[in-house]
C-alpha positions as CSV (number, residue, x, y, z in Angstrom):
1,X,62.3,55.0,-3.7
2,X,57.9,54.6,-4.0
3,X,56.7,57.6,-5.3
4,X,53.8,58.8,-3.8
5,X,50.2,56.9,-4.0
6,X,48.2,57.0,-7.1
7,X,50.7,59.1,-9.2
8,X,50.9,57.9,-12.6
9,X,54.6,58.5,-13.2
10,X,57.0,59.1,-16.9
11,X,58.4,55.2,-15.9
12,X,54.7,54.0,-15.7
13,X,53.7,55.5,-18.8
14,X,56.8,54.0,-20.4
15,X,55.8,50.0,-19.4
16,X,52.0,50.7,-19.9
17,X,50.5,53.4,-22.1
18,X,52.6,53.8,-24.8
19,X,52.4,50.3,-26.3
20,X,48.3,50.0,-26.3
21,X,47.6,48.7,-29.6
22,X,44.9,51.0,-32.0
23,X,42.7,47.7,-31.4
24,X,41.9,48.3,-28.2
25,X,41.8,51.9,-28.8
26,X,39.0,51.4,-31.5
27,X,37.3,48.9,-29.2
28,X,36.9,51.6,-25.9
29,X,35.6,54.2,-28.3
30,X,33.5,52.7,-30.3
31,X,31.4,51.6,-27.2
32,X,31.2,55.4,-26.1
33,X,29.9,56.0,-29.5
34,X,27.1,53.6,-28.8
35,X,26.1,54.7,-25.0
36,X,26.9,57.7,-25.8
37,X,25.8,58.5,-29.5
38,X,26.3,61.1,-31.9
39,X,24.5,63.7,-32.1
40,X,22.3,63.6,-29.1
41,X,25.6,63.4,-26.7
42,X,28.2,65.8,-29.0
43,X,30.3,67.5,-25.9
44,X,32.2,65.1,-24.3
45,X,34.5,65.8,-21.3
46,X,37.4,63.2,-21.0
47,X,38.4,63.0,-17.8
48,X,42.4,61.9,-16.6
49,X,42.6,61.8,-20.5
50,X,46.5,60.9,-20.6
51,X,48.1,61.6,-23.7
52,X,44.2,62.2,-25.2
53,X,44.0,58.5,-27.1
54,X,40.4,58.3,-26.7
55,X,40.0,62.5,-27.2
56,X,41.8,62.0,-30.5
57,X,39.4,59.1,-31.6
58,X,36.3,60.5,-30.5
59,X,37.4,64.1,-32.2
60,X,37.8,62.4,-35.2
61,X,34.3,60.4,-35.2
62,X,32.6,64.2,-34.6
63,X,32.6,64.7,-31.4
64,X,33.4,68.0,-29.3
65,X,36.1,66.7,-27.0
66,X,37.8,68.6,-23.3
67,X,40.7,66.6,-22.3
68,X,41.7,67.2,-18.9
69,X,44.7,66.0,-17.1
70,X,46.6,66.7,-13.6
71,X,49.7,66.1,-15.2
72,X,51.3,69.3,-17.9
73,X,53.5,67.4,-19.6
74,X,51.4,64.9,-20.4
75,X,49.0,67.2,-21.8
76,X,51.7,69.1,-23.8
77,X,52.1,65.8,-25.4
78,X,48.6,65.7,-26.2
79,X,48.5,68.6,-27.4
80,X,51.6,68.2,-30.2
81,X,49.4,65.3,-31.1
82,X,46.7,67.1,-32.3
83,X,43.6,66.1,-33.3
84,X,41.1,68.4,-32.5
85,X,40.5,68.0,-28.6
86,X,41.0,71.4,-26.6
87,X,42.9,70.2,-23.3
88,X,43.3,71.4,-19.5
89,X,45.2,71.0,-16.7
90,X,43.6,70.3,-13.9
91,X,43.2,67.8,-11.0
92,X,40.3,65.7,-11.1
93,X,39.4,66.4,-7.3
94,X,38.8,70.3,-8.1
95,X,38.4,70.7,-11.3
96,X,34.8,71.8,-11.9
97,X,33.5,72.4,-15.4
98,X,30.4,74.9,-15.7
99,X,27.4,72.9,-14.4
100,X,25.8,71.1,-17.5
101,X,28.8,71.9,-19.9
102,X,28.9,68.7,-21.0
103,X,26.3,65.8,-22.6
104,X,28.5,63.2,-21.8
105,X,31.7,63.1,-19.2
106,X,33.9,59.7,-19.5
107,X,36.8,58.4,-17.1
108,X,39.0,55.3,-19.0
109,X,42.1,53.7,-17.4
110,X,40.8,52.7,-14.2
111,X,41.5,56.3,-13.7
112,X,38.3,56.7,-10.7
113,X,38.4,55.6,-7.3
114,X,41.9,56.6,-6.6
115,X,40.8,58.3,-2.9
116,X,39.0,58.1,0.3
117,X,35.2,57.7,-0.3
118,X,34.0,60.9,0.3
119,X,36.2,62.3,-2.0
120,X,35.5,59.7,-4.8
121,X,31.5,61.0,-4.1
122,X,32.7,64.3,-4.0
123,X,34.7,63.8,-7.8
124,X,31.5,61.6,-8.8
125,X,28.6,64.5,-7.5
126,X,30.7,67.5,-9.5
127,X,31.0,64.8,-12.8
128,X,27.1,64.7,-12.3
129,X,26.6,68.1,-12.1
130,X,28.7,68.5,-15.3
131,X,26.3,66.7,-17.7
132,X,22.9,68.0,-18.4
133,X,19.8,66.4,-17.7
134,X,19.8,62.4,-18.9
135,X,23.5,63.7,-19.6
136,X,25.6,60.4,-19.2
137,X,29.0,59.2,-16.9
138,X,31.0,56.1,-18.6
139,X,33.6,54.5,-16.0
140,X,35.7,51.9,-16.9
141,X,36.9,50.6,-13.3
142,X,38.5,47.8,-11.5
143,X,36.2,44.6,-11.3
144,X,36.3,43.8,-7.5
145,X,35.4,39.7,-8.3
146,X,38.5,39.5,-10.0
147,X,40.8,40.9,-7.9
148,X,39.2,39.2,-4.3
149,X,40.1,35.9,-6.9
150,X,43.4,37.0,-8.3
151,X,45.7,38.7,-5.4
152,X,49.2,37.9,-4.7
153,X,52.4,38.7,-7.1
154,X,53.5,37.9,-10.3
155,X,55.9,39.0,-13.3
156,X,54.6,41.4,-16.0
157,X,56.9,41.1,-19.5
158,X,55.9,44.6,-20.7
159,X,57.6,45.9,-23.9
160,X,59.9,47.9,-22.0
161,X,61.3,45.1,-19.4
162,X,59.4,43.0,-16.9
163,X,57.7,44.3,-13.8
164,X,57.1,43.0,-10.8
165,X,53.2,43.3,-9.7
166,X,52.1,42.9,-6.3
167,X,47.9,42.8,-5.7
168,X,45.6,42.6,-2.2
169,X,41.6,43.6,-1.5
170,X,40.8,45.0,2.0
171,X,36.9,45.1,2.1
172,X,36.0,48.0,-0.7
173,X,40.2,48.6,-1.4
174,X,42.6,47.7,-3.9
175,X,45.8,48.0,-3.1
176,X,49.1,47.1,-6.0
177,X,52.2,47.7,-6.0
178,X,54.6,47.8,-8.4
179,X,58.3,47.0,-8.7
180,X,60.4,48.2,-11.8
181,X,63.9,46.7,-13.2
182,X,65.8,49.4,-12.0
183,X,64.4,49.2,-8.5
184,X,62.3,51.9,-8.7
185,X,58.5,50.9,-6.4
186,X,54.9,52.3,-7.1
187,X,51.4,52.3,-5.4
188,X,48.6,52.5,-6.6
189,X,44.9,52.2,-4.4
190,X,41.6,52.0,-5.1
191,X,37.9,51.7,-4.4
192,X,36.4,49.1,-5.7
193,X,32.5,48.9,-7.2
194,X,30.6,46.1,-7.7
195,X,27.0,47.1,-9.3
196,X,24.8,47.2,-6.6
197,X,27.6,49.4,-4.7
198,X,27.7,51.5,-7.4
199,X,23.9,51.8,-7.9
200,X,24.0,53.1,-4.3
201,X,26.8,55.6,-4.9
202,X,25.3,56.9,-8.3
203,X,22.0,57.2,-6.7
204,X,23.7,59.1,-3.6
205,X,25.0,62.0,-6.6
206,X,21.7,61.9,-8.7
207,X,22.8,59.6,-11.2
208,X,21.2,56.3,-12.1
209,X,23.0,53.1,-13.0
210,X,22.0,52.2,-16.7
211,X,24.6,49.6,-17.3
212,X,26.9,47.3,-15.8
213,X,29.6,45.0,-18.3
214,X,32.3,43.8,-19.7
215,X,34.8,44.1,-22.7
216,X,33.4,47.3,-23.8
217,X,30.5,45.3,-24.8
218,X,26.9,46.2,-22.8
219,X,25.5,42.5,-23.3
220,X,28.8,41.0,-21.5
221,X,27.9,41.0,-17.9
222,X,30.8,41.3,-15.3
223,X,32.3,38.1,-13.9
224,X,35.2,37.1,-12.0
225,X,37.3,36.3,-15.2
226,X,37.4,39.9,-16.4
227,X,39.6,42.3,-14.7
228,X,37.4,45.5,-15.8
229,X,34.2,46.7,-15.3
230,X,32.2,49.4,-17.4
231,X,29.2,51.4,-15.5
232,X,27.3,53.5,-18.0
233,X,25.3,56.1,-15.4
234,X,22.9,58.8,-16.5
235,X,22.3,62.0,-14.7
236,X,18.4,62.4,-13.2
């Protein structure tokens, strides 16, 4: 049976998160460490943190890390990790940290744009109010020209078996599903950003778009042959 919308469940984590290499790891946080550099950005909230790979990383480079989570066991996990992050429970569409609590406030994984668009604004206005003043938001979303080009299904070989993977755009939406060996179905939706859409939804929270790219990599402009898209936005 599908599990509901947008819930990242113990089989997805299983085909998807726990086999990311330390490369790519090294890669994500290595490009916060440059938007976002040490000492002038030094509290870092990590938003839908997972298991805390980047919290860990970033801990360990000298940064003060929140990991935050709607999921407890995930964030027990985290937490028998270690590392040096403090972590929370909480859902990202009311959690509300202290306003300015934080220089910098990240969201990896695609893990933004998972509801209506009010409520995306609404998660995007209280992650603005969470950073101080030139405080900055990293989001590493969905690339829309990639998916408009690339819908339809195919197989996934994942470590852990192969996956069918089913992909359509509806104006501003993706929508995937996903089909496990065992029969077990999941969907997953979201709103997708291009950077001028995004300049108009920063600017509608009081952030500014700084930066719009590619493969962690600020001089790599987005283009229909990469499936992600980083928007570095600073808080007016």
């Amino acid at each position: 049976m599908p599990t509901d919308p947008n819930s990242y469940s113990r089989r997805w984590f299983e085909f998807f998160h726990v086999g990311i290499d330390e490369a790519r790891t090294i890669q994500e946080v290595e490009f916060v460490g440059r938007v976002a550099p040490l000492p002038e950005f030094q509290r870092v909230l990590d938003l839908c943190c997972g298991m805390g790979r980047h919290a860990r990383a970033l801990s360990k480079a000298g940064y003060s890390v929140v990991g935050v989570d709607r999921d407890a066991d995930v964030i027990t996990q985290a937490r028998d990790l270690g590392g040096g992050p403090d972590y929370v429970v909480g859902d990202v569409r009311s959690y509300q940290p202290a306003p300015e609590a934080f220089d910098a406030v990240m969201v990896m994984g695609q893990s933004f744009g998972h509801f209506d668009s009010g409520t995306n604004r609404d998660i995007l206005r209280r992650l603005a109010d969470a950073v101080r003043k030139r405080g900055r938001v990293i989001l590493d979303l969905w690339n829309p020209e990639f998916f408009i080009a690339h819908q339809g299904e195919r197989e996934l070989q994942t470590s852990s078996g192969t996956v069918r993977e089913g992909k359509r755009v509806d104006g501003d939406q993706l929508f995937v599903e996903l089909g496990y060996p065992d029969g077990a179905e999941e969907k997953f939706e979201w709103q997708l950003f291009t950077p001028e859409q995004m300049t108009q939804f920063a600017n509608s929270v009081g952030l500014t778009l700084l930066i719009s790219c590619s493969n962690f990599d600020a001089t790599t402009l987005p283009s229909p042959a990469n499936p992600r898209i980083q928007f570095l936005l600073e808080a007016t």
